[in-house]
KEBAMI-202706 format. One record per residue (C-alpha): residue number from 1; residue in three letters; chain; x, y, z. Coordinates in steps of 0.05 Angstrom, whole numbers, padded with zeros to 5 digits, always signed. Layout:
<sites>
NUM,ala,A,X,Y,Z
...
</sites>
This chain:
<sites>
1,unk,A,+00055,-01020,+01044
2,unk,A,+00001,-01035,+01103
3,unk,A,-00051,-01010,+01053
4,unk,A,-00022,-00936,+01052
5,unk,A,+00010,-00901,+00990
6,unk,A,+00088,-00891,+01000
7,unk,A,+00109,-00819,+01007
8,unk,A,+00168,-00800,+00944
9,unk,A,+00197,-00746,+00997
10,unk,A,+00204,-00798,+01058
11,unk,A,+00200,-00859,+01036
12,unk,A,+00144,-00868,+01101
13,unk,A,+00078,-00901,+01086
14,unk,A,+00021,-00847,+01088
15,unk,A,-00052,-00873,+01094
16,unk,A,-00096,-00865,+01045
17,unk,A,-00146,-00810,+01039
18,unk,A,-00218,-00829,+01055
19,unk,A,-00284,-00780,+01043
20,unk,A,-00317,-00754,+01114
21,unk,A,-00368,-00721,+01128
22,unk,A,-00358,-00653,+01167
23,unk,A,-00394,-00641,+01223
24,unk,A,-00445,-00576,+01220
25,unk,A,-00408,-00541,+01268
26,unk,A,-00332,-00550,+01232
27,unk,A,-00369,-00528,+01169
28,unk,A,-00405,-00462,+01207
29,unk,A,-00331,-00446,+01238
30,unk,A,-00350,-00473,+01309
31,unk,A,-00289,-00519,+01318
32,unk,A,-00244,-00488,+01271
33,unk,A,-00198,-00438,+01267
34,unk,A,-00188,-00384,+01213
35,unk,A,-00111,-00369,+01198
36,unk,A,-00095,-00318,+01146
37,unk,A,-00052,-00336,+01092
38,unk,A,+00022,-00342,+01103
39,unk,A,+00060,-00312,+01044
40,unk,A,+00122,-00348,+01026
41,unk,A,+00142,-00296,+00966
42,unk,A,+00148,-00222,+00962
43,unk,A,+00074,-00194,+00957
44,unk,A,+00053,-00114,+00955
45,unk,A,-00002,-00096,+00999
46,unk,A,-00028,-00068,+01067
47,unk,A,-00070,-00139,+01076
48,unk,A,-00016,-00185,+01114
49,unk,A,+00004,-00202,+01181
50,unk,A,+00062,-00161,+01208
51,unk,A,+00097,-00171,+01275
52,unk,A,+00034,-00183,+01322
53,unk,A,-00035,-00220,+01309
54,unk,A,-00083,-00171,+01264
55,unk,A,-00027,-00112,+01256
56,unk,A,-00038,-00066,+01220
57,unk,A,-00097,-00098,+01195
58,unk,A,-00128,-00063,+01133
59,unk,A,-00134,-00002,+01144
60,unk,A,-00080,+00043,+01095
61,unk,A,-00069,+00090,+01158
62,unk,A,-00050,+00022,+01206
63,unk,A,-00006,-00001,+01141
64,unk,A,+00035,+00067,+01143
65,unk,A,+00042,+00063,+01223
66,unk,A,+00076,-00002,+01207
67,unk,A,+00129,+00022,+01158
68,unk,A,+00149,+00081,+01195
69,unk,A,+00152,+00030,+01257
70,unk,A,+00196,-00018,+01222
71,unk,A,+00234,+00043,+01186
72,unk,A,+00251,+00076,+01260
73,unk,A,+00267,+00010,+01286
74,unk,A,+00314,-00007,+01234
75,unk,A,+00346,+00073,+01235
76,unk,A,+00351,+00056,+01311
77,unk,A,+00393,-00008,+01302
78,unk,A,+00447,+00039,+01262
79,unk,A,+00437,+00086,+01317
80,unk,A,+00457,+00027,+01376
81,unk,A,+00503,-00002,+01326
82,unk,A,+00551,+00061,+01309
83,unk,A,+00543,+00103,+01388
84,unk,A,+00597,+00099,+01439
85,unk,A,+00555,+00094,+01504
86,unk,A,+00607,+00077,+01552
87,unk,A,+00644,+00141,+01580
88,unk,A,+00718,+00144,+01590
89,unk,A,+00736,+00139,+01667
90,unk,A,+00674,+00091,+01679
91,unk,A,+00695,+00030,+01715
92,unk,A,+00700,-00035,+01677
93,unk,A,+00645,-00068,+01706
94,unk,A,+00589,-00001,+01695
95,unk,A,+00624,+00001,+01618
96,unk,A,+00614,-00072,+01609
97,unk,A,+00545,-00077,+01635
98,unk,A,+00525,-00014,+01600
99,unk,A,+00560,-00048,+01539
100,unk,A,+00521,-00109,+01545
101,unk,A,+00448,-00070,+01550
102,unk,A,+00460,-00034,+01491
103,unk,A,+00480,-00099,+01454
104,unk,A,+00421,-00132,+01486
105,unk,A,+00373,-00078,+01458
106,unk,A,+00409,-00082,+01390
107,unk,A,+00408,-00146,+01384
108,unk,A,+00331,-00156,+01394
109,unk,A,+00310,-00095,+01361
110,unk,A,+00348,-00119,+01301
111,unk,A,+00309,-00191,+01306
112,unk,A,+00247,-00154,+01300
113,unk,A,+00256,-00118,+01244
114,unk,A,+00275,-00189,+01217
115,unk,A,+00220,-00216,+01239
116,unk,A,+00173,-00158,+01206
117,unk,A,+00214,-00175,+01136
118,unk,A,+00196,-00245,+01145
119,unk,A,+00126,-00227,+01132
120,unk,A,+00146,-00222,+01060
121,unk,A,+00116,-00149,+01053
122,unk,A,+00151,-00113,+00997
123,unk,A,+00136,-00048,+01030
124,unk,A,+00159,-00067,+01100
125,unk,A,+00229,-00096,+01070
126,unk,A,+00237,-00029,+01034
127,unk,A,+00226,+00011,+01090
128,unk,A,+00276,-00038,+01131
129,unk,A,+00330,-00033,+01082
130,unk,A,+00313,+00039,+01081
131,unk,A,+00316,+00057,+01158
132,unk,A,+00381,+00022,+01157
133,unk,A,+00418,+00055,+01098
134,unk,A,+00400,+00125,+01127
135,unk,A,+00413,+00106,+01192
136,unk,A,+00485,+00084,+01176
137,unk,A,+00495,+00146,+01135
138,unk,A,+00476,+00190,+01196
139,unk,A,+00509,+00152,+01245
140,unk,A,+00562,+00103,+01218
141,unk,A,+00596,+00155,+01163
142,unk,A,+00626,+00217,+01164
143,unk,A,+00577,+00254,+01119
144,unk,A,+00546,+00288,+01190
145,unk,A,+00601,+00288,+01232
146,unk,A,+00681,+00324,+01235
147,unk,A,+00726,+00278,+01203
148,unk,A,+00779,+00252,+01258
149,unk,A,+00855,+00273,+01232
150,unk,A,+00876,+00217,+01193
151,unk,A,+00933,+00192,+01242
152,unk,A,+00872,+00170,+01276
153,unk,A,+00833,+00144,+01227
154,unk,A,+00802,+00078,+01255
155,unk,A,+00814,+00017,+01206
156,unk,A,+00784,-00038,+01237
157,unk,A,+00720,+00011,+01211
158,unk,A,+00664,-00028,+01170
159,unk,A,+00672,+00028,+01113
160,unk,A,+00706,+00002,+01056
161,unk,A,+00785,+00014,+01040
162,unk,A,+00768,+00065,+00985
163,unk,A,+00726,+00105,+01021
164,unk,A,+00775,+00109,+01090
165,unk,A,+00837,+00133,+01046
</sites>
Protein backbone atom coordinates (compact mmCIF):
# COMPACT_ATOMS: atom_id res chain seq x y z
CA UNK A 1 0.00 0.00 0.00
CA UNK A 2 1.42 3.70 -0.86
CA UNK A 3 4.59 1.90 -1.94
CA UNK A 4 5.41 0.55 1.73
CA UNK A 5 5.48 -3.16 2.77
CA UNK A 6 2.44 -4.03 5.18
CA UNK A 7 3.49 -4.83 8.72
CA UNK A 8 2.00 -8.85 9.75
CA UNK A 9 1.86 -7.49 13.55
CA UNK A 10 -0.25 -4.15 12.70
CA UNK A 11 -1.61 -4.43 9.75
CA UNK A 12 0.01 -0.48 9.22
CA UNK A 13 1.97 0.23 6.11
CA UNK A 14 5.79 0.59 6.96
CA UNK A 15 8.08 2.27 4.29
CA UNK A 16 10.44 0.58 2.74
CA UNK A 17 14.05 0.45 3.67
CA UNK A 18 16.42 2.50 1.51
CA UNK A 19 20.58 2.38 1.75
CA UNK A 20 22.13 5.88 3.27
CA UNK A 21 25.06 6.91 3.65
CA UNK A 22 26.21 7.77 7.34
CA UNK A 23 27.64 10.79 7.99
CA UNK A 24 31.52 10.70 9.34
CA UNK A 25 30.58 11.95 12.50
CA UNK A 26 27.42 9.24 13.27
CA UNK A 27 30.01 6.65 12.16
CA UNK A 28 33.04 8.16 14.68
CA UNK A 29 30.19 8.32 17.59
CA UNK A 30 29.75 12.17 17.32
CA UNK A 31 25.92 12.19 17.08
CA UNK A 32 25.22 8.98 18.51
CA UNK A 33 24.67 7.50 21.54
CA UNK A 34 26.13 4.26 23.02
CA UNK A 35 23.42 2.19 25.16
CA UNK A 36 24.53 -1.03 26.66
CA UNK A 37 22.65 -3.97 26.01
CA UNK A 38 19.32 -4.51 27.67
CA UNK A 39 19.00 -8.18 28.74
CA UNK A 40 15.54 -9.54 28.40
CA UNK A 41 16.54 -13.23 29.91
CA UNK A 42 18.36 -14.35 32.99
CA UNK A 43 22.18 -13.75 32.32
CA UNK A 44 25.26 -14.45 35.01
CA UNK A 45 27.72 -11.78 35.24
CA UNK A 46 29.05 -8.57 36.97
CA UNK A 47 28.81 -6.68 33.24
CA UNK A 48 25.06 -5.23 33.32
CA UNK A 49 23.29 -2.23 34.32
CA UNK A 50 21.82 -2.35 37.84
CA UNK A 51 19.65 0.30 39.42
CA UNK A 52 21.61 3.62 38.30
CA UNK A 53 23.55 4.47 34.93
CA UNK A 54 27.15 2.55 35.00
CA UNK A 55 26.48 0.65 38.55
CA UNK A 56 28.45 -1.34 39.51
CA UNK A 57 30.20 -1.22 36.42
CA UNK A 58 32.87 -4.03 35.96
CA UNK A 59 34.69 -4.14 38.53
CA UNK A 60 34.02 -7.74 40.70
CA UNK A 61 34.41 -5.54 44.02
CA UNK A 62 31.41 -2.81 42.56
CA UNK A 63 29.43 -6.23 41.53
CA UNK A 64 29.57 -7.52 45.25
CA UNK A 65 28.62 -3.88 46.64
CA UNK A 66 25.55 -4.44 44.55
CA UNK A 67 24.38 -7.77 45.90
CA UNK A 68 24.88 -7.04 49.41
CA UNK A 69 22.91 -3.64 48.53
CA UNK A 70 20.06 -5.40 46.98
CA UNK A 71 20.37 -8.32 49.72
CA UNK A 72 20.05 -5.56 52.73
CA UNK A 73 17.42 -3.84 50.90
CA UNK A 74 15.34 -6.74 50.41
CA UNK A 75 16.22 -8.12 54.39
CA UNK A 76 14.98 -4.48 55.18
CA UNK A 77 11.58 -4.81 53.43
CA UNK A 78 10.91 -8.02 55.86
CA UNK A 79 12.21 -5.84 58.52
CA UNK A 80 9.36 -2.78 57.66
CA UNK A 81 7.02 -5.44 56.64
CA UNK A 82 6.87 -7.67 60.04
CA UNK A 83 7.77 -4.37 62.93
CA UNK A 84 5.08 -2.81 64.95
CA UNK A 85 6.19 0.89 64.92
CA UNK A 86 3.25 2.48 66.30
CA UNK A 87 3.25 2.49 70.24
CA UNK A 88 0.20 1.80 72.30
CA UNK A 89 -1.20 5.15 73.86
CA UNK A 90 -0.02 7.19 70.70
CA UNK A 91 -2.78 9.22 69.34
CA UNK A 92 -4.52 8.14 66.17
CA UNK A 93 -3.29 10.71 64.08
CA UNK A 94 0.91 10.29 65.27
CA UNK A 95 0.06 6.17 64.82
CA UNK A 96 -1.45 6.74 61.42
CA UNK A 97 1.08 9.04 60.07
CA UNK A 98 3.86 7.04 61.54
CA UNK A 99 1.94 4.04 59.93
CA UNK A 100 1.84 5.61 56.64
CA UNK A 101 5.90 6.50 56.60
CA UNK A 102 6.77 3.20 57.31
CA UNK A 103 4.45 1.94 54.50
CA UNK A 104 5.78 4.70 52.30
CA UNK A 105 9.45 3.50 52.90
CA UNK A 106 8.31 -0.14 52.36
CA UNK A 107 6.64 0.32 49.66
CA UNK A 108 9.49 2.06 47.60
CA UNK A 109 12.25 0.18 49.02
CA UNK A 110 10.49 -2.91 47.85
CA UNK A 111 10.09 -1.27 44.12
CA UNK A 112 13.72 -1.02 44.05
CA UNK A 113 14.68 -4.14 44.74
CA UNK A 114 12.17 -4.89 41.84
CA UNK A 115 13.57 -2.70 39.80
CA UNK A 116 17.33 -4.18 40.50
CA UNK A 117 15.66 -7.84 39.53
CA UNK A 118 14.43 -6.36 36.45
CA UNK A 119 17.91 -6.10 35.28
CA UNK A 120 17.74 -9.76 34.70
CA UNK A 121 20.99 -10.46 36.81
CA UNK A 122 20.93 -14.01 38.07
CA UNK A 123 23.09 -12.98 40.97
CA UNK A 124 21.10 -9.89 41.98
CA UNK A 125 17.63 -12.03 41.91
CA UNK A 126 19.39 -14.59 44.16
CA UNK A 127 20.51 -12.26 46.54
CA UNK A 128 16.85 -10.58 46.43
CA UNK A 129 15.07 -13.73 47.02
CA UNK A 130 17.75 -14.36 49.53
CA UNK A 131 17.55 -11.01 51.71
CA UNK A 132 13.91 -11.65 51.77
CA UNK A 133 13.68 -15.33 52.94
CA UNK A 134 16.12 -14.50 55.85
CA UNK A 135 14.63 -11.52 56.56
CA UNK A 136 11.15 -13.09 57.04
CA UNK A 137 12.71 -15.84 59.05
CA UNK A 138 14.25 -13.24 61.48
CA UNK A 139 11.53 -11.05 61.59
CA UNK A 140 8.15 -12.56 60.37
CA UNK A 141 8.55 -16.18 62.31
CA UNK A 142 9.01 -17.30 65.55
CA UNK A 143 12.32 -19.09 65.06
CA UNK A 144 14.06 -15.69 67.01
CA UNK A 145 11.48 -14.61 69.03
CA UNK A 146 9.13 -16.11 72.38
CA UNK A 147 6.22 -17.75 71.03
CA UNK A 148 2.94 -15.74 72.20
CA UNK A 149 0.55 -18.30 74.38
CA UNK A 150 -1.56 -19.80 71.88
CA UNK A 151 -4.96 -18.14 73.11
CA UNK A 152 -3.27 -15.35 71.38
CA UNK A 153 -2.00 -16.74 68.56
CA UNK A 154 -2.72 -14.23 65.64
CA UNK A 155 -4.50 -15.95 62.56
CA UNK A 156 -4.97 -13.47 60.22
CA UNK A 157 -0.82 -14.24 60.22
CA UNK A 158 0.76 -14.83 56.63
CA UNK A 159 2.33 -18.21 58.08
CA UNK A 160 0.62 -21.09 56.77
CA UNK A 161 -2.23 -23.15 58.85
CA UNK A 162 0.25 -26.03 59.54
CA UNK A 163 2.81 -24.18 60.80
CA UNK A 164 0.42 -21.78 63.31
CA UNK A 165 -1.23 -25.03 64.98
Amino acid sequence: MNGGHMNGMTGMPTPPVTATKASPTAMEGGGMHHHPMMHMTFFWGQNGEILFPGWPGSSPGMYALVLIFVFFVAFLVEFLSHTKFARKGSGTVEAGLVQTLVHTLRAGLAYMVMLAVMSFNGGVFLVAVAGHALGFLVFGTWVFKKPPPPATVDKSSDLSPMICA
